[in-house]
N, CA, C and O atoms as a GROMACS GRO file, in nm:
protein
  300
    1UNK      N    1   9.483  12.116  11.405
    1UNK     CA    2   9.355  12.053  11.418
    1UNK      C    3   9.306  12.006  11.281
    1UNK      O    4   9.349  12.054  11.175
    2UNK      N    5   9.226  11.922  11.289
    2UNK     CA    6   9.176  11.815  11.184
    2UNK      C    7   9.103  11.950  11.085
    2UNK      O    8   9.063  12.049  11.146
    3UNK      N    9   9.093  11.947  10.973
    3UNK     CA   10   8.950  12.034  10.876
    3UNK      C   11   8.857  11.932  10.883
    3UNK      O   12   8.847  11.832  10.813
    4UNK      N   13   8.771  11.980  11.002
    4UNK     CA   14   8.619  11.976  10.993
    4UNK      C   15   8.554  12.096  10.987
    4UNK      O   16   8.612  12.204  10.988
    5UNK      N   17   8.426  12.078  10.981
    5UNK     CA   18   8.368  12.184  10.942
    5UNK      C   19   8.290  12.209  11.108
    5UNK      O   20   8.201  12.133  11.144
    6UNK      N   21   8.335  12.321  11.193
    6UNK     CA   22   8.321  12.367  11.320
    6UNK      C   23   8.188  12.474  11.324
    6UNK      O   24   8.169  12.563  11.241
    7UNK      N   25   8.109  12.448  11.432
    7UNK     CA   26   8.035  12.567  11.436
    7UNK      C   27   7.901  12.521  11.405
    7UNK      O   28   7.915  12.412  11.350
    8UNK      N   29   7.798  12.546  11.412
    8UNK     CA   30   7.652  12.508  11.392
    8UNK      C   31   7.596  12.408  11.385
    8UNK      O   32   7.520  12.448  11.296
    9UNK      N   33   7.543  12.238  11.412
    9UNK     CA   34   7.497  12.182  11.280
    9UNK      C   35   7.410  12.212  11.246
    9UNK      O   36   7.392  12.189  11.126
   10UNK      N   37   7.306  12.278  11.317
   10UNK     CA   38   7.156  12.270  11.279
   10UNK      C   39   7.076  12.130  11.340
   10UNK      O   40   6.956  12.121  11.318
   11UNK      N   41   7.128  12.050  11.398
   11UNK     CA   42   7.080  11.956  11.477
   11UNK      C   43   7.044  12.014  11.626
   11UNK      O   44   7.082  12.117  11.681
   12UNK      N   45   6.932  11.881  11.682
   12UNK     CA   46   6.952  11.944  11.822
   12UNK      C   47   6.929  11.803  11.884
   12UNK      O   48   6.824  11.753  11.925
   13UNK      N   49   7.048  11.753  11.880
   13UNK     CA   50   7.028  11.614  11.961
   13UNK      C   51   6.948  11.542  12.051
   13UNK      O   52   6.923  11.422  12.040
   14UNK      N   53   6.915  11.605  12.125
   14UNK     CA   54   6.885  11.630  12.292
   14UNK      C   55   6.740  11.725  12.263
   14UNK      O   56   6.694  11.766  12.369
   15UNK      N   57   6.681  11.757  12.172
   15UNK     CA   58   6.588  11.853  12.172
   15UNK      C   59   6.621  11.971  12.196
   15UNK      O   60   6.736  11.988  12.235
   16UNK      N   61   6.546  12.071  12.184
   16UNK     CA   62   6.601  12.256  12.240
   16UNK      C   63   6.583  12.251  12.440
   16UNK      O   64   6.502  12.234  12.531
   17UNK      N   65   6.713  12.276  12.413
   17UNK     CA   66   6.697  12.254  12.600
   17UNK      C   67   6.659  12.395  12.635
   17UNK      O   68   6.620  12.421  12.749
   18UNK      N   69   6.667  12.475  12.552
   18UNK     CA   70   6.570  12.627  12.632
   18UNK      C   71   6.527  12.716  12.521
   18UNK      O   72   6.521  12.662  12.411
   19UNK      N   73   6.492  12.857  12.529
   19UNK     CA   74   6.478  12.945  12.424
   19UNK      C   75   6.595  12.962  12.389
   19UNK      O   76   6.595  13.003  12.273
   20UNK      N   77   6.696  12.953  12.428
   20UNK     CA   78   6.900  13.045  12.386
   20UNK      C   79   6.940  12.933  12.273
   20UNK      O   80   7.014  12.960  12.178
   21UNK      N   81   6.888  12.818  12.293
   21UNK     CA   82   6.954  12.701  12.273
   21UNK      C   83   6.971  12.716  12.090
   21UNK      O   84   6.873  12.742  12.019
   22UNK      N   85   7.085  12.697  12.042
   22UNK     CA   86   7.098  12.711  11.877
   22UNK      C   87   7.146  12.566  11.825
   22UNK      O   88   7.210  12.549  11.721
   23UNK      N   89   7.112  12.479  11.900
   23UNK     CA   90   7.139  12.325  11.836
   23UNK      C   91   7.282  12.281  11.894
   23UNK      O   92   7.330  12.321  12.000
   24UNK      N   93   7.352  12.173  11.786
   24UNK     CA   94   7.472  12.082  11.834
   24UNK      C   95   7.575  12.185  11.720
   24UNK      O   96   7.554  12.230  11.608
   25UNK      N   97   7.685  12.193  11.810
   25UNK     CA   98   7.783  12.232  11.758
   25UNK      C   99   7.900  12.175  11.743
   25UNK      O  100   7.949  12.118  11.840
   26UNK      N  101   7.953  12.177  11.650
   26UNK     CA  102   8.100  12.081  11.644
   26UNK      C  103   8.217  12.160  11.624
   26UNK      O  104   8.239  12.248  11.541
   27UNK      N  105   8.308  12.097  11.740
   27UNK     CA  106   8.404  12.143  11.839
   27UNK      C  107   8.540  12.097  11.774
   27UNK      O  108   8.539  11.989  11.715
   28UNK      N  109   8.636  12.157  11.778
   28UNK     CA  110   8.774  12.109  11.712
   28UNK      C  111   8.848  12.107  11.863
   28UNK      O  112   8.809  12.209  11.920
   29UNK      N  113   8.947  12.026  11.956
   29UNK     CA  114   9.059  12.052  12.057
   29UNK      C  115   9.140  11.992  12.033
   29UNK      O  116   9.129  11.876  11.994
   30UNK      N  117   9.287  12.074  12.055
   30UNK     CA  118   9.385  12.027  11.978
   30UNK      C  119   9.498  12.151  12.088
   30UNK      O  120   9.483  12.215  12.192
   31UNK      N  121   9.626  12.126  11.969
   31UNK     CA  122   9.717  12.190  12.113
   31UNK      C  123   9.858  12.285  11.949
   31UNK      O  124   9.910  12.255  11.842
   32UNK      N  125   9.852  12.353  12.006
   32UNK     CA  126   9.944  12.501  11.928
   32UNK      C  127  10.090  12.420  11.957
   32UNK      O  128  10.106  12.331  12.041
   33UNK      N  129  10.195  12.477  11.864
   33UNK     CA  130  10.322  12.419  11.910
   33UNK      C  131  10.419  12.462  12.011
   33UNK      O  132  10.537  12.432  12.032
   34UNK      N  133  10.304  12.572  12.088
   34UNK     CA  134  10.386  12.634  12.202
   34UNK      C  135  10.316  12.543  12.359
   34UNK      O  136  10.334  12.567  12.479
   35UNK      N  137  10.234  12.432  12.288
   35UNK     CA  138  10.172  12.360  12.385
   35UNK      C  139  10.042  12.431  12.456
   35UNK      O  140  10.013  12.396  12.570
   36UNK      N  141   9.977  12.515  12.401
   36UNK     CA  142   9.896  12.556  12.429
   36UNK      C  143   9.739  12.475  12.382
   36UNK      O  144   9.718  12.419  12.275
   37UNK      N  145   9.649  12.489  12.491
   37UNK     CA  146   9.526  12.396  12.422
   37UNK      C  147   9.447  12.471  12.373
   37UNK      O  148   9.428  12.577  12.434
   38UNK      N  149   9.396  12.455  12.288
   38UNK     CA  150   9.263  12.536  12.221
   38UNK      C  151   9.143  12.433  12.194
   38UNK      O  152   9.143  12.318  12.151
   39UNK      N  153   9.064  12.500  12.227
   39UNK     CA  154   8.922  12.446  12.207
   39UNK      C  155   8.835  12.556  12.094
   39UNK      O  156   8.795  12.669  12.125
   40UNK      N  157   8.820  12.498  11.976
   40UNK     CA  158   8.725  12.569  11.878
   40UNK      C  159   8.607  12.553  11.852
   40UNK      O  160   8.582  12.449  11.791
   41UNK      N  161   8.509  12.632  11.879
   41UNK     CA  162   8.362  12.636  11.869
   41UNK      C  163   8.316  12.681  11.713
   41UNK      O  164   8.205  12.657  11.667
   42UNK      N  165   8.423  12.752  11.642
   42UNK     CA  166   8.387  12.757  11.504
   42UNK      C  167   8.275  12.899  11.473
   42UNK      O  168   8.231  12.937  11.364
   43UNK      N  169   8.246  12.964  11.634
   43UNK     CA  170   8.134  13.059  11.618
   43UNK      C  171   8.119  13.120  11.774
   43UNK      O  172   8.133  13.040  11.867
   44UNK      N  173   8.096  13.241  11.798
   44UNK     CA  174   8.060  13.298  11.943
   44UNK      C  175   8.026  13.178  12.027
   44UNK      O  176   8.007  13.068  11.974
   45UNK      N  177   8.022  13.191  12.106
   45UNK     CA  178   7.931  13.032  12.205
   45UNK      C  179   7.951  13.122  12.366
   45UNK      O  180   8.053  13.149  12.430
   46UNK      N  181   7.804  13.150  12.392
   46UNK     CA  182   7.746  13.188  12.507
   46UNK      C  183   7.794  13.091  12.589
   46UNK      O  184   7.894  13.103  12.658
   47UNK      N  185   7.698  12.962  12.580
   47UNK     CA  186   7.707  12.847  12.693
   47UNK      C  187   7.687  12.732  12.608
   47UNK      O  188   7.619  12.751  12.506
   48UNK      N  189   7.728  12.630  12.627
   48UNK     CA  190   7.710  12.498  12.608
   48UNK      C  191   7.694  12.389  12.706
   48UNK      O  192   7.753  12.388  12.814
   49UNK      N  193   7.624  12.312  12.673
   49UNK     CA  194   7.525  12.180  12.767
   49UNK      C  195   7.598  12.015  12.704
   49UNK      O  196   7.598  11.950  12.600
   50UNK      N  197   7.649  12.007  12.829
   50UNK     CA  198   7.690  11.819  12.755
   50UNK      C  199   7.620  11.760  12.854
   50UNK      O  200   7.585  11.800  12.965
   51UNK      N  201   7.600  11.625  12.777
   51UNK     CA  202   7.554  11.524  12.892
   51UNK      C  203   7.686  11.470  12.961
   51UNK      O  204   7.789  11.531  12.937
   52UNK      N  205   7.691  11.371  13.036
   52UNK     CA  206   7.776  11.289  13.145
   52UNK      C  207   7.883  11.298  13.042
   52UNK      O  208   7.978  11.373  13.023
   53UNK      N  209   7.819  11.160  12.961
   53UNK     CA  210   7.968  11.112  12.870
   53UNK      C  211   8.042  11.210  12.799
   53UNK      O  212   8.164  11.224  12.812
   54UNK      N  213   7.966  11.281  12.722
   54UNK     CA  214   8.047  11.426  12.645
   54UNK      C  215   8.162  11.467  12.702
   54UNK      O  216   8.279  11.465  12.661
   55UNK      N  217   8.091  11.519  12.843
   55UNK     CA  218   8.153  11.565  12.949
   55UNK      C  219   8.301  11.535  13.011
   55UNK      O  220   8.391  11.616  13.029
   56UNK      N  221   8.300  11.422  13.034
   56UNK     CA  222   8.409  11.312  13.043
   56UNK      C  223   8.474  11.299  12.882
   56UNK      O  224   8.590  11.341  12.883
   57UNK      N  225   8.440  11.261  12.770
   57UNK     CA  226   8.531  11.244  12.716
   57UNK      C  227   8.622  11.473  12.648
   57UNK      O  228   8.736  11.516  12.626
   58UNK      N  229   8.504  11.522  12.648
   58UNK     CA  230   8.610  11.644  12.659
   58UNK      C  231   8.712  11.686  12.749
   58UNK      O  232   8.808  11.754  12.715
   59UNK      N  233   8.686  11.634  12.894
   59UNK     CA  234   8.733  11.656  13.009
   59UNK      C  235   8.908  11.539  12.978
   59UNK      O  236   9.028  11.566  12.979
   60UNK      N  237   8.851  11.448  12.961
   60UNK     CA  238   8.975  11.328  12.908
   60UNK      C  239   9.075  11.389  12.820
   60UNK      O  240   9.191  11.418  12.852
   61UNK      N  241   9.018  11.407  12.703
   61UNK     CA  242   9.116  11.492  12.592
   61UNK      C  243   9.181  11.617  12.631
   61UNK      O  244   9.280  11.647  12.565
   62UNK      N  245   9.142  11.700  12.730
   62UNK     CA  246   9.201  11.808  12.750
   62UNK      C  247   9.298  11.756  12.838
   62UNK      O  248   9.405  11.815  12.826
   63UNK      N  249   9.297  11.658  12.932
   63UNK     CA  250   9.364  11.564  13.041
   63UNK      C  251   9.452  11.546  12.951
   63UNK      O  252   9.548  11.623  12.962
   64UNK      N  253   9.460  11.452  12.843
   64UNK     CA  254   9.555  11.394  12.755
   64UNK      C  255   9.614  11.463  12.722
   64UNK      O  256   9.734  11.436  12.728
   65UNK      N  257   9.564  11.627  12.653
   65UNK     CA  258   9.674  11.666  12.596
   65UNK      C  259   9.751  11.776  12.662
   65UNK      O  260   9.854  11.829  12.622
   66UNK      N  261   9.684  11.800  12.767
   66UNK     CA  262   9.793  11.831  12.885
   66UNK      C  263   9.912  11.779  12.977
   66UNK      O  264   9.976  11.823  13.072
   67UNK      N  265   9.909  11.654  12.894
   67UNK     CA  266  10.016  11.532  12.924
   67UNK      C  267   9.989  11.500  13.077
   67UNK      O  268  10.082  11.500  13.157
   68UNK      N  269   9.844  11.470  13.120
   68UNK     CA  270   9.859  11.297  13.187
   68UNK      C  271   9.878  11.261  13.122
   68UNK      O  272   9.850  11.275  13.003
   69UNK      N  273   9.988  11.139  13.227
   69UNK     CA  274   9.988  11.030  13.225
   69UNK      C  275   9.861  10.899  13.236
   69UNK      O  276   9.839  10.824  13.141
   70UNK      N  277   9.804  10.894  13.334
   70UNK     CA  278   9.685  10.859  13.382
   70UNK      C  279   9.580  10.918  13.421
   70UNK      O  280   9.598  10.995  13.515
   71UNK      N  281   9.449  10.907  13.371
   71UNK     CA  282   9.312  10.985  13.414
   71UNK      C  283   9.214  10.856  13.453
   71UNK      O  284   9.184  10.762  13.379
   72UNK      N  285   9.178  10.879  13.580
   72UNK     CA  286   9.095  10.805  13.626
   72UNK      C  287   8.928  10.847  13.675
   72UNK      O  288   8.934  10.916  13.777
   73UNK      N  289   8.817  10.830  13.641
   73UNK     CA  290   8.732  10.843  13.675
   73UNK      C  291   8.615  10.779  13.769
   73UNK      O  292   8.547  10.682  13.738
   74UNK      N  293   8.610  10.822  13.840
   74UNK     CA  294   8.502  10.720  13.927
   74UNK      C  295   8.352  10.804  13.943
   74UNK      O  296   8.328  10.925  13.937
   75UNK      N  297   8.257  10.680  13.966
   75UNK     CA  298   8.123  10.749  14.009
   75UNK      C  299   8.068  10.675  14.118
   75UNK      O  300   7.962  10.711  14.170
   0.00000   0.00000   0.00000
């Protein structure tokens, strides 16, 4: 996975969506050479909130690097 810097920003994009809420966090996904996927939060993570698109494009990348071929989405 890329060196970014994972875990907190201190932003809150979207506003505080509740009291739990600790801002935007940035996420590393990527895949081990035993083909395994990992998703890095950089820090504990209770729960996390995406909107639509987020949603879809995390959902895509984990698609991708689980080797589809094709991912199709409809609404």
């Amino acid at each position: 996975m890329k060196n970014i810097k994972l875990g907190p920003t201190g932003n809150f994009p979207r506003g505080k969506l509740n009291a739990e809420d600790e801002g935007g966090l940035a996420i590393a996904l990527g895949k081990n050479p035993d083909g395994v996927i990992i998703m890095d939060f950089g820090k504990e993570v209770g729960w996390i909130g995406l909107n639509q698109a987020t949603a879809i494009n995390i959902a895509r990348s984990i698609l991708t690097l689980a080797g589809a071929k094709r991912i199709e989405i409809e609404f």
